[in-house]
N, C-alpha and C positions, 0 to 999 in steps of 0.2 A: 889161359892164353888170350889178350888182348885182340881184340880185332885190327888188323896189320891193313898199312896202305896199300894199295894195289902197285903190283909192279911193273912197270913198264915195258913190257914184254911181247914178243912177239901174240896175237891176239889171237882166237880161235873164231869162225865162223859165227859160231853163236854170242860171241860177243859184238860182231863186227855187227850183227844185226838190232843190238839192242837184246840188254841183258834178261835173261828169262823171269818172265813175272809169270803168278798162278791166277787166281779169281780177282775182281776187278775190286775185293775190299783191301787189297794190296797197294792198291793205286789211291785209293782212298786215303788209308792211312798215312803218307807219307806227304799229305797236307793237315791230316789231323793228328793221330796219333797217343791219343789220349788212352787213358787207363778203360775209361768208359766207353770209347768206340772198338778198343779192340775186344773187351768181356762182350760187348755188342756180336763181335762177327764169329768169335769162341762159340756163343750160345746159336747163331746161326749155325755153323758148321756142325756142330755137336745133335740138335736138334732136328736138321732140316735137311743141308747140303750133303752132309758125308754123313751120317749117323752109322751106313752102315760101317763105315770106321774102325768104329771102336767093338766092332763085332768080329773084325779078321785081326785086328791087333790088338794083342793085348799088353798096352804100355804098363800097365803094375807088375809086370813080370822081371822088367829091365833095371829094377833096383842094383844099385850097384855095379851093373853093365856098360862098357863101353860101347857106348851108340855114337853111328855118325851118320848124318843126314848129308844128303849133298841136295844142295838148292833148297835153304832153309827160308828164304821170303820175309816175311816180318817175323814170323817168330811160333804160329800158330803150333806145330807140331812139335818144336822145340819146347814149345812150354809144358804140351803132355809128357815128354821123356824127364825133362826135367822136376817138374810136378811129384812124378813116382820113385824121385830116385838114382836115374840112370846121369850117369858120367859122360854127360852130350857135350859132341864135337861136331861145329855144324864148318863147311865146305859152300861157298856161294860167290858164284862169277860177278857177283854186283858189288861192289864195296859200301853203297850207301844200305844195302839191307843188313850188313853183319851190325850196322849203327842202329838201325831200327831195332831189328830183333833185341841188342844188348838193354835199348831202352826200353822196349814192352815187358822185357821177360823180370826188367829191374823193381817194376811194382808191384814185384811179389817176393821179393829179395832171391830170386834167382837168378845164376850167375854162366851164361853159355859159354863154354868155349868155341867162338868163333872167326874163321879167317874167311880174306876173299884168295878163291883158289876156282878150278877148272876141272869139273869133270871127270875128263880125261886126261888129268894129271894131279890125281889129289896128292898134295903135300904132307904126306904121310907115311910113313915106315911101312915094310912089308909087315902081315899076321900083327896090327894096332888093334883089330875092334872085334867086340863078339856079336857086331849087330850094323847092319847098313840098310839106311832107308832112303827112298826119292822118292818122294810126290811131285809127278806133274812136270819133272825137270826132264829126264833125258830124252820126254820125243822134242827135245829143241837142242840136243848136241850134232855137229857135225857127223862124228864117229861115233855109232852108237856101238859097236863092237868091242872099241877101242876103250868108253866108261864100262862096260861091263868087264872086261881085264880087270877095270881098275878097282872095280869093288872086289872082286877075287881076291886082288893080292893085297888090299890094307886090310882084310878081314883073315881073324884066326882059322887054323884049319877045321873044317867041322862047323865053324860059323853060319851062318845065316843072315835074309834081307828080305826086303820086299821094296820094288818100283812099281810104281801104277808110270803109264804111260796111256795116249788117248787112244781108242778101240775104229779102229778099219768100219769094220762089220756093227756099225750104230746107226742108229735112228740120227743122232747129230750130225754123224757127219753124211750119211745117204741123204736124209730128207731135207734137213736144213739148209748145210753144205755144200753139197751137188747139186741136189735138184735145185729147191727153190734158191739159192743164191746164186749158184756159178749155171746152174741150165735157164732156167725162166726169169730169173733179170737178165739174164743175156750178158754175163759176168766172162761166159766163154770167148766172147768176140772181140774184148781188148785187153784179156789178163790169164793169165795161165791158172790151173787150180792153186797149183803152191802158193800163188800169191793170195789167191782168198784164202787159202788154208792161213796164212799170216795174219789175215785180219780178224781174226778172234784171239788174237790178243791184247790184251793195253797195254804197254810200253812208256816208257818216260820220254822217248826220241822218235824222232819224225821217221827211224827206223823199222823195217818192218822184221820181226822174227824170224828164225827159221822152227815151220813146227811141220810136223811127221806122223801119219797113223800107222799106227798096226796090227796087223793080225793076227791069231796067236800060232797059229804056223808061223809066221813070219818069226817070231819070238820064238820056239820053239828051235828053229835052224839056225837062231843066232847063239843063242844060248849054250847047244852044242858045239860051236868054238870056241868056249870059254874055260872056265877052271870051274864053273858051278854047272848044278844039275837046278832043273825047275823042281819043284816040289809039290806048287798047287797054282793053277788059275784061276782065276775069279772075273766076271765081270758085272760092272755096276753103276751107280749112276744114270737116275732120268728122273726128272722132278718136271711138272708141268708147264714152269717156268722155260724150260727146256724146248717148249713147242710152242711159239708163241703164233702159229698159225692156228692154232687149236681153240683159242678165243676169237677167230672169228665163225665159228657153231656159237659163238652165246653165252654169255655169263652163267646161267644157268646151268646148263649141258655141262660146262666147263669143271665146277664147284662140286657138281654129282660124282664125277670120277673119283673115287676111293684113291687113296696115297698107297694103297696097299697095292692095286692092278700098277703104280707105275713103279713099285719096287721089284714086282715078280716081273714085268718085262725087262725092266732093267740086268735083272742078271743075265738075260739073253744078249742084248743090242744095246746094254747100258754103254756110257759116255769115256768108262775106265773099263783099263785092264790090269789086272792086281797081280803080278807076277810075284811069287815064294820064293826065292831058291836058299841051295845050299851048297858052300864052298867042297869040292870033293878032296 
């Protein structure tokens, strides 16, 4: 399936704000775009950013499998399903990503099926897929209720998924976020938090995102108005990087802290929430 023009259609919230982008090598790409910039951000990801990843999913499993990603970005995830195997169908509100992703995933002679499509309206038959994945997309849907239906009903019965969405209860968004952005620059006296909650995205439009935390109570009470049960939570994500207050203790001090204390805090107040479920 060719990646299709976008329709002219009534528009959703999260479009109207500027379509959803993930890490800022996204933005990157789509002035570069090279075979060597993206094995670049691959080897990051893999390495660095998400390593633990490839520790709660295991893509060699999907051989054969009908996977659907919804808000597949350049291409990063799509190329592990694809890589191993799986019969990936990726779903992405942005029209000019389904072109990217087609190009990255192409110099490797991998071939996505990808359309631009909504979330919360995947274009998709009831019971299509034995696997649904989202990174990073649905805390920037209107209805977050409303995509989770939606994974339900294009998934087989008995199917399974996994969404990360970004975590309430973080170091990101308490220390960075609250505090030192929206409390002590004094961010609280001419903007609301939602609006600095928007500006840790980058977008292609002078538009500002809609983005969302949660907690997994919160996720827990939404999930039981669905057609899925949770299965497993996880939480993850804190790289050093992530604290950029924390070099001013010092170069030194800084370089001493072991990558291993900021994986074990991470599973507490990391920056992700790794939601399991499974269709009932």
């Amino acid at each position: 399936m060719p990646a299709e023009e976008p329709k002219k259609a009534s528009r959703t919230r999260q479009e109207k704000y500027g379509a959803h982008t993930g890490m800022i090598h996204s933005l990157l790409l789509s002035s570069r775009g090279t075979k060597e910039f993206f094995e670049a951000v691959l080897q990051k990801r893999s390495q660095t950013e998400l390593n633990w990843l490839f520790g709660i999913i295991d893509f060699n499993s999907f051989s054969g499998k009908r996977v659907l990603e919804v808000g597949f970005g350049a291409g990063y995830d799509a190329y592990a399903f694809c890589k191993h195997g799986a019969h990936y169908f990726g779903v992405d509100i942005a029209f000019e990503n389904a072109i990217r992703c087609i190009k990255h995933l192409s110099y490797y002679n991998l071939t996505p099926q990808v359309i631009q499509g909504d979330a919360e309206n995947i274009p998709f038959k009831n019971s299509t897929f034995d696997y649904y994945f989202s990174f990073g997309v649905l805390h920037h849907t209107p209805d977050f209720e409303k995509a989770l239906h939606e994974a339900a009903r294009v998934l087989k019965p008995g199917a399974g998924g996994v969404i990360i969405v970004y975590n309430r209860n973080s170091i990101i968004y308490w220390i960075n976020i609250f505090l030192l952005k929206y409390l002590l620059r004094g961010k609280f006296l001419r903007s609301s938090l939602s609006d600095v909650l928007s500006e840790i995205e980058y977008t292609h439009s002078e538009c500002r995102p809609l983005v969302r935390v949660y907690t997994k109570r919160q996720l827990r009470k939404t999930f039981e108005k669905t057609e899925s049960n949770i299965t497993s939570m996880k939480v993850r994500k804190l790289l050093k990087e992530d604290l950029p207050r924390l070099k001013e203790l010092g170069t030194l001090f800084y370089n001493l802290i072991p990558e291993k204390i900021f994986y074990l805090i991470s599973r507490h107040v990391g920056w992700y929430i790794i939601v399991e479920f499974c269709k009932k």
